[in-house]
N, CA and C of each residue as an Amber inpcrd file, in Angstrom:
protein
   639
  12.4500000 -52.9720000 -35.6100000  11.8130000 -53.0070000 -36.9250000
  12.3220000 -51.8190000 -37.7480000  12.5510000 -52.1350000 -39.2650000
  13.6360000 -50.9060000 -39.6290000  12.4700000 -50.1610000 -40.4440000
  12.4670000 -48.7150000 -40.6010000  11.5500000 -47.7190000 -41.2370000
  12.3340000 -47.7250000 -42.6420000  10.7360000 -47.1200000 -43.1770000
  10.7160000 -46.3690000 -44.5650000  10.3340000 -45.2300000 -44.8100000
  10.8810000 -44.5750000 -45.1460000   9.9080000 -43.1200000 -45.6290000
   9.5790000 -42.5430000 -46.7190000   8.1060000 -42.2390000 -47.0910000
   7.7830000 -41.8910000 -48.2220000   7.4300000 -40.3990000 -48.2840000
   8.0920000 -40.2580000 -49.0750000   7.9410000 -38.3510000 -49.4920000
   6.4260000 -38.7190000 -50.2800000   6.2900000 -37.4080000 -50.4660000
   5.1870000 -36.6610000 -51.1090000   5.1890000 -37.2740000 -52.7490000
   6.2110000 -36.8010000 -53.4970000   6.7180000 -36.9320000 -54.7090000
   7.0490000 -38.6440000 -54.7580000   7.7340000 -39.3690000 -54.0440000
   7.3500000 -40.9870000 -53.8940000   6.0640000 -41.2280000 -54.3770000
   5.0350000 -40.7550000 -53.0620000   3.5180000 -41.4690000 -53.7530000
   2.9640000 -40.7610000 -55.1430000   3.3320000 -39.8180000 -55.4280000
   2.4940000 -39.5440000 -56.6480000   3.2000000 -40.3060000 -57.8630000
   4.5940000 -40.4720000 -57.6200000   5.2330000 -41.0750000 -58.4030000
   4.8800000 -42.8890000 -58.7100000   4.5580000 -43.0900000 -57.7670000
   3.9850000 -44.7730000 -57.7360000   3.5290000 -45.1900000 -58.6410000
   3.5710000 -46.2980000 -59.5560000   2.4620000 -46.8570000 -60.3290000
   1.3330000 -47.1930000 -59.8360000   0.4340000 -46.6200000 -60.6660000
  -1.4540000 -46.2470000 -59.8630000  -1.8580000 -47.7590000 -59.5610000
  -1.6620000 -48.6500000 -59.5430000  -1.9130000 -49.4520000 -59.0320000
  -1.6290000 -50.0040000 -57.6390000  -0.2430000 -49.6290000 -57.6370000
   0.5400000 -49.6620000 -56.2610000   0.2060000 -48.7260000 -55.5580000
  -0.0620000 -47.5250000 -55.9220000  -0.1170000 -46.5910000 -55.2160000
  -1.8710000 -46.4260000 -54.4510000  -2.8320000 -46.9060000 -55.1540000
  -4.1070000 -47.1940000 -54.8460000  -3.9710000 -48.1380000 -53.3470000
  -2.9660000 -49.2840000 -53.5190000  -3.3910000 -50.0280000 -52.8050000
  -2.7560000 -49.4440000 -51.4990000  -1.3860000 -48.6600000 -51.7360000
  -0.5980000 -48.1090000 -50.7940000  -1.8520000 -47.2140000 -50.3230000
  -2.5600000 -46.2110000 -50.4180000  -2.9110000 -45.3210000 -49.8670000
  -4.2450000 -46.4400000 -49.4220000  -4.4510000 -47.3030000 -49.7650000
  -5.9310000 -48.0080000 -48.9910000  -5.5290000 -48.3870000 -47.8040000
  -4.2540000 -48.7490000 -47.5490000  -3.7980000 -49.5420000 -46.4550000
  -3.3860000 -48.7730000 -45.5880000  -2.6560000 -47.6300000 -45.8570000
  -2.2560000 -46.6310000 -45.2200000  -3.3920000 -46.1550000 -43.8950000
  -4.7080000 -46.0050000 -43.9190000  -5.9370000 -45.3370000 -43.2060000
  -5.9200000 -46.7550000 -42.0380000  -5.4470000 -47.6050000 -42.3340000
  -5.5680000 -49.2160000 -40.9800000  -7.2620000 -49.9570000 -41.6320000
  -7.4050000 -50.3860000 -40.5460000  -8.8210000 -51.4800000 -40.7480000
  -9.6370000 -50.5200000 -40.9560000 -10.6570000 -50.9270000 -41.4600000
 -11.9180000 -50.4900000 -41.8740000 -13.1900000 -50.5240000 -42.0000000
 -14.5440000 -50.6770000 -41.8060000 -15.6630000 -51.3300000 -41.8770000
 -15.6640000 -52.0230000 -43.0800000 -16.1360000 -53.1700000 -43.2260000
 -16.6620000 -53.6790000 -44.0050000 -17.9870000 -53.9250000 -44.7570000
 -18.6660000 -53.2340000 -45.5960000 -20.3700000 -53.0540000 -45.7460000
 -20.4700000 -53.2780000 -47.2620000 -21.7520000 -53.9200000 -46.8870000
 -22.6590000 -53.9490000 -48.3130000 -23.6120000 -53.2630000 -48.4320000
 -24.0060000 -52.1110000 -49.6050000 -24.5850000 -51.8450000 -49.7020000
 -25.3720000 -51.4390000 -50.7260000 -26.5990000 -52.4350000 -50.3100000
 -27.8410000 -52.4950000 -50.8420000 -29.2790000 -51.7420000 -51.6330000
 -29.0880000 -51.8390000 -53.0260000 -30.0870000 -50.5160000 -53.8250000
 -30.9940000 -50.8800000 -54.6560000 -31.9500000 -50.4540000 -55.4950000
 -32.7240000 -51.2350000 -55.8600000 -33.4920000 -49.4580000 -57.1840000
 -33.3990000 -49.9760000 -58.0320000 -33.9450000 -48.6770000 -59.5520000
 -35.3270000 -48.6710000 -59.3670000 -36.2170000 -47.5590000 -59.6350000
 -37.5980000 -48.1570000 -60.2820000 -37.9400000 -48.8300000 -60.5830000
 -36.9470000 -49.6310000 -61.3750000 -37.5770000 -50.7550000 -62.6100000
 -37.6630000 -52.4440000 -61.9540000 -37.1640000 -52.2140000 -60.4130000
 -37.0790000 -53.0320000 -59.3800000 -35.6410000 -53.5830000 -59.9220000
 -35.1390000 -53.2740000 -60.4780000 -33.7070000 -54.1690000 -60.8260000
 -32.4120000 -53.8110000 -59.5080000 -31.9980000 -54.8240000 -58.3150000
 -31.3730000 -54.3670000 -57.2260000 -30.0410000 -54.7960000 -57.8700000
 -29.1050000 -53.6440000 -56.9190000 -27.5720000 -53.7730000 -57.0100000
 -27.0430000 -53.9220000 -55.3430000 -25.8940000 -54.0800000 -55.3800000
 -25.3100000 -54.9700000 -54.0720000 -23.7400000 -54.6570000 -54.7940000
 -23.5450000 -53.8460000 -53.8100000 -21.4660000 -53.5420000 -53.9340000
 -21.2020000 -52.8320000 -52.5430000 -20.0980000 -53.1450000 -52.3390000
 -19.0080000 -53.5380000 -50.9600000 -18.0250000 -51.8500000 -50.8890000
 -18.5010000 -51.5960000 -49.7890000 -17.7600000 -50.2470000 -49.8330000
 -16.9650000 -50.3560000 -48.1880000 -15.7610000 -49.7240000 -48.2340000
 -14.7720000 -49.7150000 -46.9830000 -15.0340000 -48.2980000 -46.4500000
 -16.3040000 -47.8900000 -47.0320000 -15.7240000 -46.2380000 -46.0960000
 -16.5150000 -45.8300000 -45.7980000 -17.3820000 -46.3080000 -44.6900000
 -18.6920000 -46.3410000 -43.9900000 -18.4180000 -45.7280000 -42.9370000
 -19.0880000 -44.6140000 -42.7030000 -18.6310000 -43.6270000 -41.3660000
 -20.0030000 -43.0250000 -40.4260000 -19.7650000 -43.1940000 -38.8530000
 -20.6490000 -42.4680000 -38.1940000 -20.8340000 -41.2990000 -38.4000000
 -21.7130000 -40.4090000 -38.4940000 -21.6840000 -38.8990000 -38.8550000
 -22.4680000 -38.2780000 -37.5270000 -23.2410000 -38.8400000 -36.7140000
 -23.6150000 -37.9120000 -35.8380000 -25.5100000 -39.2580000 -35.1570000
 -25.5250000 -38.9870000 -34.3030000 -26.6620000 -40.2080000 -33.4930000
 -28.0950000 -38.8720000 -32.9840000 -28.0150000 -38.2240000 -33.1060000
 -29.3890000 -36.8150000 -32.9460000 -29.2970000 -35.9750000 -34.0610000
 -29.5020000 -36.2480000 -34.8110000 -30.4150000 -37.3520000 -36.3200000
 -29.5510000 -38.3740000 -36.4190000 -30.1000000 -39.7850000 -36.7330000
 -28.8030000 -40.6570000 -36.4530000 -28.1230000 -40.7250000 -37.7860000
 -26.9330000 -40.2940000 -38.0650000 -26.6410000 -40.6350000 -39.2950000
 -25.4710000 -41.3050000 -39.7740000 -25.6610000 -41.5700000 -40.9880000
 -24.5790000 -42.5940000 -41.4590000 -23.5220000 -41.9790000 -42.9600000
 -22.9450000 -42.2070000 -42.9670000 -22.2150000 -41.7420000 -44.6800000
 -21.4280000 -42.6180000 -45.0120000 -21.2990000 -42.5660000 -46.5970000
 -20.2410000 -43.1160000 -47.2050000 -19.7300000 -42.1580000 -48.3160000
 -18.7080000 -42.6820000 -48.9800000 -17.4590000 -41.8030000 -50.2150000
 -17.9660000 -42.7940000 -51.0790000 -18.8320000 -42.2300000 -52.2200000
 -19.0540000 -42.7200000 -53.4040000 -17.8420000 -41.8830000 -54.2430000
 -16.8440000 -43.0870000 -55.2550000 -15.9220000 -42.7420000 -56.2690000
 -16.3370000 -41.6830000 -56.7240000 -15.3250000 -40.5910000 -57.8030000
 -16.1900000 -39.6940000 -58.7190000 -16.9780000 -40.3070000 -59.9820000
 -18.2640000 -39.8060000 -60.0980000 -19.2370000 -40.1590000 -61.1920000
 -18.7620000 -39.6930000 -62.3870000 -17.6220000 -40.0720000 -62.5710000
 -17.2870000 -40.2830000 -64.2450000 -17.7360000 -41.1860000 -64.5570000
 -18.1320000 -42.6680000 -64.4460000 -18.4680000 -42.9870000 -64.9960000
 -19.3960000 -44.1090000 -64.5530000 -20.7080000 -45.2300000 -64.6840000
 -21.7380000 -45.6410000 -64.0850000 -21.5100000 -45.8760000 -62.8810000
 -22.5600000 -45.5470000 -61.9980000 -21.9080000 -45.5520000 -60.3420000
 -23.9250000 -46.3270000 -59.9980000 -23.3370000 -47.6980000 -60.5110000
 -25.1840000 -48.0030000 -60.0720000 -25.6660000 -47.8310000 -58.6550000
 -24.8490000 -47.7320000 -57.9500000 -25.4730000 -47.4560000 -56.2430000
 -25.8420000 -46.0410000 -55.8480000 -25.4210000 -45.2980000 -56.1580000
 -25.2270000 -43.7630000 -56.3590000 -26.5660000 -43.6780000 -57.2750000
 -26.8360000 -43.8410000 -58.5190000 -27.7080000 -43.4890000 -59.0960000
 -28.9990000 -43.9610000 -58.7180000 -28.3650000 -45.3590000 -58.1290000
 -30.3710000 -46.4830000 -57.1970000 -30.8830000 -44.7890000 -56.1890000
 -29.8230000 -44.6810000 -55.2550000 -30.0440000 -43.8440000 -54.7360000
 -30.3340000 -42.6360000 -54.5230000 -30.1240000 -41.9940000 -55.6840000
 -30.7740000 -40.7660000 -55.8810000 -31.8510000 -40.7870000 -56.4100000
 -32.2070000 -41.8010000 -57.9690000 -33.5450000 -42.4200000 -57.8350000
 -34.7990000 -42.7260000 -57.0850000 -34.3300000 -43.0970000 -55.9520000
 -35.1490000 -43.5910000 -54.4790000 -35.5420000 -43.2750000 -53.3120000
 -34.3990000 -42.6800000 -52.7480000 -33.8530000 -42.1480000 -51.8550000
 -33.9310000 -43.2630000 -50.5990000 -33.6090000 -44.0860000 -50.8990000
 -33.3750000 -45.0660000 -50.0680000 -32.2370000 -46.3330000 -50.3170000
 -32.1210000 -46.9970000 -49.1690000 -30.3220000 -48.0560000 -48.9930000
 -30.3880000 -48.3050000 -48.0150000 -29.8660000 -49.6920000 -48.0360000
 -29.2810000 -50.5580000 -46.6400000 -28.1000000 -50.4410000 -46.7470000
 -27.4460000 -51.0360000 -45.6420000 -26.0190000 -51.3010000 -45.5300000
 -25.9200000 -52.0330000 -44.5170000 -25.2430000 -53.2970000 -45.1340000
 -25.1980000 -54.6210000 -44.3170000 -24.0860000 -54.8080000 -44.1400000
 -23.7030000 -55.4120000 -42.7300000 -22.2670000 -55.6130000 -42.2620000
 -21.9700000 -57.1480000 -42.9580000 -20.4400000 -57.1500000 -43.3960000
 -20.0280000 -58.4520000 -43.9760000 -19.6880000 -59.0900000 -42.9350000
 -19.8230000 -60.2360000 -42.8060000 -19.5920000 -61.1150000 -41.8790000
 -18.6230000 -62.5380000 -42.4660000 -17.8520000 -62.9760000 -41.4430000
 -16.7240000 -64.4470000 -42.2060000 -17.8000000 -65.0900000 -42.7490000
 -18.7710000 -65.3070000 -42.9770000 -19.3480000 -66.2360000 -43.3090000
 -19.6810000 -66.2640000 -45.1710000 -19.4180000 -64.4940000 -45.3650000
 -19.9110000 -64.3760000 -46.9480000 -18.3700000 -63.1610000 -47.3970000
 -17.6060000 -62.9280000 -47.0600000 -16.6610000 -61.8080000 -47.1490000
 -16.7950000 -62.0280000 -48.5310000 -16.6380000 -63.9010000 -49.0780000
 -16.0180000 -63.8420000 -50.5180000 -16.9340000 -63.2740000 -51.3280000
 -18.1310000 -63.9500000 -51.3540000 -19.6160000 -63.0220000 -52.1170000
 -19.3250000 -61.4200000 -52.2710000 -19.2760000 -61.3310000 -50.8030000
 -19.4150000 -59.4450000 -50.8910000 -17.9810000 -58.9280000 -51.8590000
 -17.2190000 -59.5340000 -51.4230000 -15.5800000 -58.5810000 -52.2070000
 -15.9100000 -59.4450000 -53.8230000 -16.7120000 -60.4380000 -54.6230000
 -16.7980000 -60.9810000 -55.5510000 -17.8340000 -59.1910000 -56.2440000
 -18.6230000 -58.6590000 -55.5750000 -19.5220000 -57.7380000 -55.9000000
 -18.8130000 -56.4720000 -56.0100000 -17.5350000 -55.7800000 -55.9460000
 -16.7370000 -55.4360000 -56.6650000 -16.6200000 -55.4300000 -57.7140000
 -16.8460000 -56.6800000 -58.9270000 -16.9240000 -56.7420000 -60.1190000
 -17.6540000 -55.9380000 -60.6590000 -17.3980000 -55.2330000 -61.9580000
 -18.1910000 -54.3720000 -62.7280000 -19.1020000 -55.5580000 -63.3380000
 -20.4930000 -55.7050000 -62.8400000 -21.1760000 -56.2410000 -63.7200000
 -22.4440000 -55.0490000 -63.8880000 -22.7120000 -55.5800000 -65.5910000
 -23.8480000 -54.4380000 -65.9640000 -24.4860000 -54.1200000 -65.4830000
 -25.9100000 -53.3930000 -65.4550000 -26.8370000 -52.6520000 -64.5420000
 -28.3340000 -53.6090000 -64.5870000 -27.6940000 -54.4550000 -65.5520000
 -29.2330000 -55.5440000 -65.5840000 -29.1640000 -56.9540000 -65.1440000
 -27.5150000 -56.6830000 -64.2840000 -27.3270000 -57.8440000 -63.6670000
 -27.6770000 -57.6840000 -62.3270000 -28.0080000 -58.3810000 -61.5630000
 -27.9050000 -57.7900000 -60.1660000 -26.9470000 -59.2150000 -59.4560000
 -25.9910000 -58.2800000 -58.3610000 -24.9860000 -58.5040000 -57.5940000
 -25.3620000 -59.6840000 -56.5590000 -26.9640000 -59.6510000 -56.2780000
 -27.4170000 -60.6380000 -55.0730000 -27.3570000 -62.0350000 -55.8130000
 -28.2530000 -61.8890000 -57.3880000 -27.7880000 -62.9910000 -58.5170000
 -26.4270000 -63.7570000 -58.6350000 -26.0870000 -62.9950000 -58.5780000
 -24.0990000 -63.1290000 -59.4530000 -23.4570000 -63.9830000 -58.0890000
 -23.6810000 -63.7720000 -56.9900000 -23.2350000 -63.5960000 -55.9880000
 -23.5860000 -65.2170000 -55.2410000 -24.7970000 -65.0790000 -54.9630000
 -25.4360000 -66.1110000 -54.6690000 -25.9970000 -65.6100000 -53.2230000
 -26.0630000 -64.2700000 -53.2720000 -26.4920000 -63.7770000 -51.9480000
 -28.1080000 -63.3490000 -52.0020000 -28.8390000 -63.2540000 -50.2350000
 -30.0240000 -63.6770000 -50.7020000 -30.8230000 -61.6950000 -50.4590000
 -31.4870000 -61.6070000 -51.6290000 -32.8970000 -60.2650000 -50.8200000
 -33.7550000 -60.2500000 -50.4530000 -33.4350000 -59.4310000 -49.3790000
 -34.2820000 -59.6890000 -47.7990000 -35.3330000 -57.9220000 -47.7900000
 -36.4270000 -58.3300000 -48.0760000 -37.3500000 -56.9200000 -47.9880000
 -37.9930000 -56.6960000 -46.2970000 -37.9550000 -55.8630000 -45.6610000
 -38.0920000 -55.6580000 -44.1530000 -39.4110000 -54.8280000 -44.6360000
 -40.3210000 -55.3920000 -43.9800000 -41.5850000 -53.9660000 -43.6950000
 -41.7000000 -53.2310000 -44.8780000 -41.8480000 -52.6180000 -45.1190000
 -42.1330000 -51.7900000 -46.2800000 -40.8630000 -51.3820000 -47.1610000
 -40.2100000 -51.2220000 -46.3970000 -38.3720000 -50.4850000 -46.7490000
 -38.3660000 -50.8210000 -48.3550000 -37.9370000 -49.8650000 -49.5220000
 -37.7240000 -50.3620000 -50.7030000 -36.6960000 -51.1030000 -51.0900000
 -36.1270000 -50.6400000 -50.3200000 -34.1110000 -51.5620000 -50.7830000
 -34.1890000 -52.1950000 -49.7290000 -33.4760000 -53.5180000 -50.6550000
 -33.0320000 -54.7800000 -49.9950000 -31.9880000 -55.2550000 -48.9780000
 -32.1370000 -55.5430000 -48.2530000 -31.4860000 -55.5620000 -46.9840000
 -30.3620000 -57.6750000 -47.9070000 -29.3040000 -57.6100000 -47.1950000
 -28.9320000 -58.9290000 -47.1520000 -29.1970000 -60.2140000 -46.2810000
 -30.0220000 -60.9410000 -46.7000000 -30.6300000 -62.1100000 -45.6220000
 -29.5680000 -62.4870000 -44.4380000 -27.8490000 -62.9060000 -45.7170000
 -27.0530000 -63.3000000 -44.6820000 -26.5040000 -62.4460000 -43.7990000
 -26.1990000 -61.1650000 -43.5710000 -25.8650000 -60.3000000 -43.2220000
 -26.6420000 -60.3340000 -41.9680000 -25.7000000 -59.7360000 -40.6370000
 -26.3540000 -60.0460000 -39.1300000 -26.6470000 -59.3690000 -38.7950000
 -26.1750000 -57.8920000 -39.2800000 -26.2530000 -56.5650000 -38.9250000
 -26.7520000 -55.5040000 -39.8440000 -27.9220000 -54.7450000 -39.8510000
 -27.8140000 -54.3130000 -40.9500000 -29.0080000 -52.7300000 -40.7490000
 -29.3580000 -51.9080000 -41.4600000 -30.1430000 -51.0090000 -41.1960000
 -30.4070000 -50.1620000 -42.7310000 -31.3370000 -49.9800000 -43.0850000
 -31.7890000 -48.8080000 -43.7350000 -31.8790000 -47.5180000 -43.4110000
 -31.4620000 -46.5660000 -44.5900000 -31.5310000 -45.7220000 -44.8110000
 -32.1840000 -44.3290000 -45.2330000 -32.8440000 -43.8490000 -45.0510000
 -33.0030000 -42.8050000 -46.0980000 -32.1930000 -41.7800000 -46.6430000
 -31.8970000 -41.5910000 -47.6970000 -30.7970000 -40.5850000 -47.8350000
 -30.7970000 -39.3730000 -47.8110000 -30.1770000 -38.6000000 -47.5320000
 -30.6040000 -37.2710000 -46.8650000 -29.6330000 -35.9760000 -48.2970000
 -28.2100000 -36.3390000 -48.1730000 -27.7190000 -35.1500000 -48.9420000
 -26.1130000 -35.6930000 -49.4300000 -26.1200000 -34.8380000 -50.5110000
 -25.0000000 -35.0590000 -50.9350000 -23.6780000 -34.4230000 -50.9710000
 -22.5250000 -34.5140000 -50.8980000 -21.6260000 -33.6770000 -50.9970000
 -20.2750000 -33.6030000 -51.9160000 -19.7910000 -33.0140000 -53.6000000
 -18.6520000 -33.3160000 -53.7820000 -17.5780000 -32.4890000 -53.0900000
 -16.6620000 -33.2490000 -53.1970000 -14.9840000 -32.8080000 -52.2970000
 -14.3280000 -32.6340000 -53.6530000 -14.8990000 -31.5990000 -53.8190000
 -13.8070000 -30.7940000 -55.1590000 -12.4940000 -30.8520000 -54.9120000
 -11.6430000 -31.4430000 -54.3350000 -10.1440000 -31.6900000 -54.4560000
  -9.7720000 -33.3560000 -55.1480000 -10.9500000 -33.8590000 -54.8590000
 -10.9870000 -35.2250000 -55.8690000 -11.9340000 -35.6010000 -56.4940000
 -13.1270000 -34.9050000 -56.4890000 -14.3630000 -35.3400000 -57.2420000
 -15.4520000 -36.3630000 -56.4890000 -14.9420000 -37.1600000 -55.6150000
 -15.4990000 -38.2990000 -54.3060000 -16.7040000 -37.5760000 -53.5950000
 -17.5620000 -38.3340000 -53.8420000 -19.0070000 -37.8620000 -52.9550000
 -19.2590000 -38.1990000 -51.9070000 -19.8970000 -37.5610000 -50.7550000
 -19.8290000 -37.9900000 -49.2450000 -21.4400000 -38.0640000 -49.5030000
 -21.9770000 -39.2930000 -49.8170000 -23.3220000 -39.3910000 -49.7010000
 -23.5980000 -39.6150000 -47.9420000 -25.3410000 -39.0200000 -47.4410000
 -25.8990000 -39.0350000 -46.3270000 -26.3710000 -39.6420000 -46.2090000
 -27.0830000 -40.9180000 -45.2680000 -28.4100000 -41.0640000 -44.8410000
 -28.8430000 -41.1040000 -43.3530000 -30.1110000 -41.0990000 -43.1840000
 -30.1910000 -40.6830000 -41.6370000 -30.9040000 -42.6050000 -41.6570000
 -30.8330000 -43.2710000 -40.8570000 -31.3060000 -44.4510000 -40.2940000
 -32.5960000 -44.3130000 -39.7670000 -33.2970000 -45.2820000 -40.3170000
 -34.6750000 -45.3040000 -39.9760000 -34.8510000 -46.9000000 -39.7550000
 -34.3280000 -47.6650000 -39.9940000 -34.6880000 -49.3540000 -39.4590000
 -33.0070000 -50.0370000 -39.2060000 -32.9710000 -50.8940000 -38.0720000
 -32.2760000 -51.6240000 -37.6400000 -32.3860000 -52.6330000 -37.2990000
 -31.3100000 -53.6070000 -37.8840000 -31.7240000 -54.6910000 -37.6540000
 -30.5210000 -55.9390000 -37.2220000 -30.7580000 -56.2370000 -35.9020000
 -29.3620000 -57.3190000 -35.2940000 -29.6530000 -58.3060000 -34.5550000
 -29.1890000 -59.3040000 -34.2500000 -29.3740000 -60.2550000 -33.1650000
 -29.6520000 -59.4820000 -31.7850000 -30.5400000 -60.3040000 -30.6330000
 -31.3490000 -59.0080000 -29.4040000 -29.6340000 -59.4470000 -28.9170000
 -28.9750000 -60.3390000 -28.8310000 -27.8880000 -61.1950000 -28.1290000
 -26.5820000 -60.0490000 -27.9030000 -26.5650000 -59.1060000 -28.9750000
 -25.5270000 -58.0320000 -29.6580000 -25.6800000 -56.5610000 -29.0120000
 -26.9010000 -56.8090000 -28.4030000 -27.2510000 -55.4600000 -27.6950000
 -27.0440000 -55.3900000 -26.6070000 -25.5340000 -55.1070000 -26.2960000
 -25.1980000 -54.4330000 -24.9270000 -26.2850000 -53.7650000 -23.8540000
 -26.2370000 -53.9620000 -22.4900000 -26.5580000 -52.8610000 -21.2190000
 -26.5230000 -51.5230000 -21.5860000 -25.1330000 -50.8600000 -22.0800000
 -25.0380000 -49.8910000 -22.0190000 -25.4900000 -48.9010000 -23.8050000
 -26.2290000 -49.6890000 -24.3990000 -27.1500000 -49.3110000 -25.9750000
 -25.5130000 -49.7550000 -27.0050000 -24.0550000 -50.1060000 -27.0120000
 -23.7640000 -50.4570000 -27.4280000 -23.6230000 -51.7790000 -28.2100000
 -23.3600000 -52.1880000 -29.3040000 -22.9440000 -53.1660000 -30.4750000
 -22.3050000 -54.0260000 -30.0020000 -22.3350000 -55.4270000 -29.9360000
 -21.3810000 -56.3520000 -29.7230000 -20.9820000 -56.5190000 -31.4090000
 -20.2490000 -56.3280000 -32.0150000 -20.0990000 -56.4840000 -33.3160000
 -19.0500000 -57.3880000 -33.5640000 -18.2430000 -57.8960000 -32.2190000
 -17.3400000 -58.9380000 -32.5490000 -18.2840000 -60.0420000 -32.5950000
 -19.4390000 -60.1330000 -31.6140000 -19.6290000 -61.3970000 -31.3080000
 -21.2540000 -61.6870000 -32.6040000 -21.2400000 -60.7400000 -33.5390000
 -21.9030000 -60.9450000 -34.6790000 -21.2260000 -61.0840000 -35.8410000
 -20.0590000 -61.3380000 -35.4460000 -19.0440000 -61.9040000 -36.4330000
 -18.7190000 -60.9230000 -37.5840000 -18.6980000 -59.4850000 -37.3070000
 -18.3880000 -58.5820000 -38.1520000 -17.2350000 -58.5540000 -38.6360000
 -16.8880000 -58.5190000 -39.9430000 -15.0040000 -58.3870000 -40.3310000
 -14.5970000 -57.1610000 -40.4660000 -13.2820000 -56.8120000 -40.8520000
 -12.9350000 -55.2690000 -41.5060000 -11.9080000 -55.7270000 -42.4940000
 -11.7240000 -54.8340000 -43.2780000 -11.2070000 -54.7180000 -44.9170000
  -9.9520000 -53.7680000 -44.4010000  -8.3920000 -54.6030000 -44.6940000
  -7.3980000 -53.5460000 -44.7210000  -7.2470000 -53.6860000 -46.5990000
  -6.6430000 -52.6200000 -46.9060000  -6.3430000 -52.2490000 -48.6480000
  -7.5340000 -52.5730000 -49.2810000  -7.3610000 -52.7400000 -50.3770000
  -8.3990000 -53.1430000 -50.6450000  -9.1030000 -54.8440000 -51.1650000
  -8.4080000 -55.5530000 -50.5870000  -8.9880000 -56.6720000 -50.8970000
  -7.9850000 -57.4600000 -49.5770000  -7.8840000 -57.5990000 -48.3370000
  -7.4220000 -58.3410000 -46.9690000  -8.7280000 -58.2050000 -46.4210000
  -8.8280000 -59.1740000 -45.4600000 -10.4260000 -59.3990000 -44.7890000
  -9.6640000 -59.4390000 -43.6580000 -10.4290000 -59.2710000 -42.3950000
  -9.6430000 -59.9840000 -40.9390000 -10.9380000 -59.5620000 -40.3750000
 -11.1250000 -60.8150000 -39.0000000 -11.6850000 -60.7290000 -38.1830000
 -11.0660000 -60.0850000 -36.8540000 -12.1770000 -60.0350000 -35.6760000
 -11.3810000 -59.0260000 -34.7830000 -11.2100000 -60.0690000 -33.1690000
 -10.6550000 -59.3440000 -32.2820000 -10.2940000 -59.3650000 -31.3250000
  -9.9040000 -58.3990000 -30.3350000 -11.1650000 -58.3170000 -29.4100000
 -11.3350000 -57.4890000 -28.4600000 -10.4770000 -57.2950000 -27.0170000
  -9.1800000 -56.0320000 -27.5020000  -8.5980000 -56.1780000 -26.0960000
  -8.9610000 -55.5420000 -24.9050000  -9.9840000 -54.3310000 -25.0180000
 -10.6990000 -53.9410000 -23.6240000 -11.8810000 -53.1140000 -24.0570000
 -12.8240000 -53.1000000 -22.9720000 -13.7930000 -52.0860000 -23.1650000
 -13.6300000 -51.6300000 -21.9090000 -13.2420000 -50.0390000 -22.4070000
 -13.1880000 -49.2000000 -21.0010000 -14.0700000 -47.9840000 -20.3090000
 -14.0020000 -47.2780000 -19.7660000 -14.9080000 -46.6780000 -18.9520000
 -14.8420000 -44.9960000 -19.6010000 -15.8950000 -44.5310000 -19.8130000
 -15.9060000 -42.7720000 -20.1820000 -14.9510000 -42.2100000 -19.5620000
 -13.8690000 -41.6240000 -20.4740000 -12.6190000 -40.5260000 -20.0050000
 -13.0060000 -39.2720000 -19.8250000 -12.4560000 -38.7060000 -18.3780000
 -12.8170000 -37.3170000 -17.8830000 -11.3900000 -37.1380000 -17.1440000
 -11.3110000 -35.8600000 -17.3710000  -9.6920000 -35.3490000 -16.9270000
  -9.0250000 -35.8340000 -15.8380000  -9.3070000 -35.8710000 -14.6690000
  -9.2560000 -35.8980000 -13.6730000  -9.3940000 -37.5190000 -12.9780000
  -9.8580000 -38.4940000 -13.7740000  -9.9420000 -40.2880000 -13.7470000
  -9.4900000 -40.7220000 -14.4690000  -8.9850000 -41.9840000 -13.8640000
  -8.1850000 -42.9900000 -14.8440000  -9.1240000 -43.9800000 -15.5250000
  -8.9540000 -43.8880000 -16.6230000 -10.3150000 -45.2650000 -17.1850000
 -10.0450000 -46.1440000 -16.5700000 -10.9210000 -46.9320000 -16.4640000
 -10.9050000 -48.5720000 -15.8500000 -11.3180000 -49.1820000 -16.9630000
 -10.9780000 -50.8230000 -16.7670000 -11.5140000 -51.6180000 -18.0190000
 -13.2050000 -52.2310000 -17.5460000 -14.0770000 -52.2030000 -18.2570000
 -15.1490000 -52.3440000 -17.9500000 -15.1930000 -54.0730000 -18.4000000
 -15.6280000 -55.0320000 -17.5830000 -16.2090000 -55.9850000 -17.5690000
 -16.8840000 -56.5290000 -17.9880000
């Protein structure tokens, strides 16, 4: 397979369009999530973010990279409003809905509307969870952070409700997340489903992993 190489001065040089999509693709697969917010005024929003990250399980927490707030960021603002959010895993069954919620629509539209996707209120929780969605958990949000080298916010939340098929819950407290039909997002608009080539055994210096069964 024959290589390419891109200098430094290449990518900045790119047309920002190309170059957006070049650097999305560049990081590999990605989670795929919706996530779910809702204003005072009860008016909910629903938009699709690729950069959903574990942060730490003793407080359990979760993060994402909200864009810089130049300019309306309705999920970002539900949330500081509230202090609360779901985030629902996309599944083949709705990818198109969720990547359709991407669209800039106004702040008095809501995304579950537009979409044709359904809101699902759990127990008390203020923000709306996604009915179709298999996997999913609330939030509370905890803290914020800008990355003054691009303006991108590393919003927090610590998990306080979960919610999955009992079928998905591994022996060992792990996720079956293939077999809840979870997708991942390469660039920014490829979907793919997955395929599991091993689950293996805790690495310690001195043992060879085995594939676990």
């Amino acid at each position: 397979m024959s290589t390419i190489h891109f200098s430094e001065d290449n990518i900045l040089t790119m047309e920002t369009r190309k170059r957006a999509a070049f650097m999305n693709s560049l990081s590999g697969f990605k989670s795929a999530s919706l996530i779910g917010t809702i204003d005072n005024d009860n008016n909910t929003n629903l938009a699709i973010f690729s950069s959903v990250i574990h942060l730490g399980s003793n407080p359990a927490l979760v993060g994402f990279i909200n864009r810089p707030d130049s300019v309306d960021r309705h999920t970002f603002e539900n949330i500081l409003a509230t202090n609360c959010f779901t985030i629902n895993h996309i599944n083949k069954s709705i990818y198109k809905q969720a990547h359709q919620t991407s669209a800039r629509y106004p702040k008095d539209v809501s995304e579950f509307d537009a979409t044709g996707l359904t809101t699902e209120y759990i127990k008390d929780f203020k923000a709306p969870f996604v009915k179709e969605s298999h996997i999913k958990y609330g939030l509370e949000f905890i803290e914020k952070h800008e990355l003054k080298i691009n303006g991108t916010i590393l919003v927090i939340g610590k998990v306080i409700e979960v919610i999955l098929p009992e079928s998905c819950l591994l022996s060992d407290g792990a996720i079956d997340i293939e077999m809840a039909e979870t997708i991942a997002i390469s660039g920014l608009d490829s979907y793919h489903t997955t395929e599991k080539i091993a689950k293996l055994s805790y690495a310690k210096p001195d043992i060879t992993s085995i594939e676990i069964k």
